[in-house]
VOPAGU-2260 file (C-alpha; in pm, 1 decimal, decimal comma):
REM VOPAGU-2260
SITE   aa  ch    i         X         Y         Z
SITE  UNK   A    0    8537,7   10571,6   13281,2
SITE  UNK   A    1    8592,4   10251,4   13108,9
SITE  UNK   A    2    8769,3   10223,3   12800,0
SITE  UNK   A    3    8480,3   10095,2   12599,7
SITE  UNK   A    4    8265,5   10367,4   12769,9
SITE  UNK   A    5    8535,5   10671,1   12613,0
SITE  UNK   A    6    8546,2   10455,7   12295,9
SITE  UNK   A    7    8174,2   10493,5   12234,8
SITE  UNK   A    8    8201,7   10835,1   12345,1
SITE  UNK   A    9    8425,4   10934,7   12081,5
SITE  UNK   A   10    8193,1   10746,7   11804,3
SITE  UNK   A   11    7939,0   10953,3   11943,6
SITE  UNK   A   12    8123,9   11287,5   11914,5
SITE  UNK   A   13    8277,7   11189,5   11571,1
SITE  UNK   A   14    7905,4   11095,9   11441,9
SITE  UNK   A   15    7755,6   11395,4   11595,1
SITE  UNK   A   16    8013,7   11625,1   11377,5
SITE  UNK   A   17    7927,6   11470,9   11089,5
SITE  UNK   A   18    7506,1   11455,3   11116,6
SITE  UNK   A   19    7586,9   11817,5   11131,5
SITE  UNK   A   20    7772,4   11871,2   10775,7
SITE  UNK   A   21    7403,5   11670,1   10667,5
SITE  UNK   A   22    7576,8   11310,3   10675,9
SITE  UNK   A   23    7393,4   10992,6   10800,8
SITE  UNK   A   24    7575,0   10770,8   11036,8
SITE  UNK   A   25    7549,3   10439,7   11108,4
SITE  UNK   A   26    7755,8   10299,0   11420,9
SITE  UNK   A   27    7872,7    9945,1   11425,0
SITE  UNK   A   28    7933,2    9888,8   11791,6
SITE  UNK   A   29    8194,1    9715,9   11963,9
SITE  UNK   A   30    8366,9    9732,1   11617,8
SITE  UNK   A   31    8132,5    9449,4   11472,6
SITE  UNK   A   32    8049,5    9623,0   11161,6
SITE  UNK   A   33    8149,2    9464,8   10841,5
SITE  UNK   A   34    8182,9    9613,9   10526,4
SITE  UNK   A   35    8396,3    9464,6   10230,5
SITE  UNK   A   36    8521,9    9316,1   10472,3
SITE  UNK   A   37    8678,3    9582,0   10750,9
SITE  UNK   A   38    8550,2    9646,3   11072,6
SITE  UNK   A   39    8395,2    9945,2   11106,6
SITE  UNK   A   40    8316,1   10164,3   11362,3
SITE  UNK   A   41    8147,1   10440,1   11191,4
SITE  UNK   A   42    7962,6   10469,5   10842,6
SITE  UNK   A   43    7890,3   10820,2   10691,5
SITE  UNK   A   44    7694,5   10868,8   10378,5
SITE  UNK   A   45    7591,2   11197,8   10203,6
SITE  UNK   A   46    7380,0   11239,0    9838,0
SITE  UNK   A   47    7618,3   11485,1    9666,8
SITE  UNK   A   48    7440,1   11796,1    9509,2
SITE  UNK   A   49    7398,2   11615,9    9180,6
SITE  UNK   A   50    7236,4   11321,6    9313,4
SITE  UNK   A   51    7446,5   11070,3    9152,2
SITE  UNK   A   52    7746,7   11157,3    9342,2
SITE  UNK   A   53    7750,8   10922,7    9679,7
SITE  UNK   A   54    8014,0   10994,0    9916,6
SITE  UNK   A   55    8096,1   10729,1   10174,3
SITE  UNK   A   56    8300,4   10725,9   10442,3
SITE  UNK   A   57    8403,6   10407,3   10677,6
SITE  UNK   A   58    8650,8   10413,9   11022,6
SITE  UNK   A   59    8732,4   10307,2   11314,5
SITE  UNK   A   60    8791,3   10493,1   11572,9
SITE  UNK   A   61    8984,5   10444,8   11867,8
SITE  UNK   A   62    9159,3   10672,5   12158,5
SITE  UNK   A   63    9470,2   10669,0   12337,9
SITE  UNK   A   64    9526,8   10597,5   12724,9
SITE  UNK   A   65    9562,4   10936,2   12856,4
């Protein structure tokens, strides 16, 4: 497996965990995503309960040789 192919694998698992706490995901592939001005992998965003809250989360996400 290539190391862009375990790369995207690992965006994939990552994302998957967090569409399941109710998050949505949006994947910036081949880390060409820009927000503010970082790269980003992965963006999660969730309403909070109150529905002024916003919580956003932004990584990258990368895995070791093995």
């Amino acid at each position: 497996m290539s190391r862009y192919a375990r790369g995207r694998s690992l965006e994939y698992e990552i994302a998957a965990l967090f569409r399941s706490a109710g998050y949505s995901i949006i994947r910036g592939s081949s880390s060409k995503g820009d927000v503010a001005g970082f790269k980003a992998d992965l963006i999660a965003s969730k309403l909070g309960r109150d529905r002024r809250t916003v919580y956003i989360i932004v990584m990258q996400a990368k895995r070791r040789k093995e």
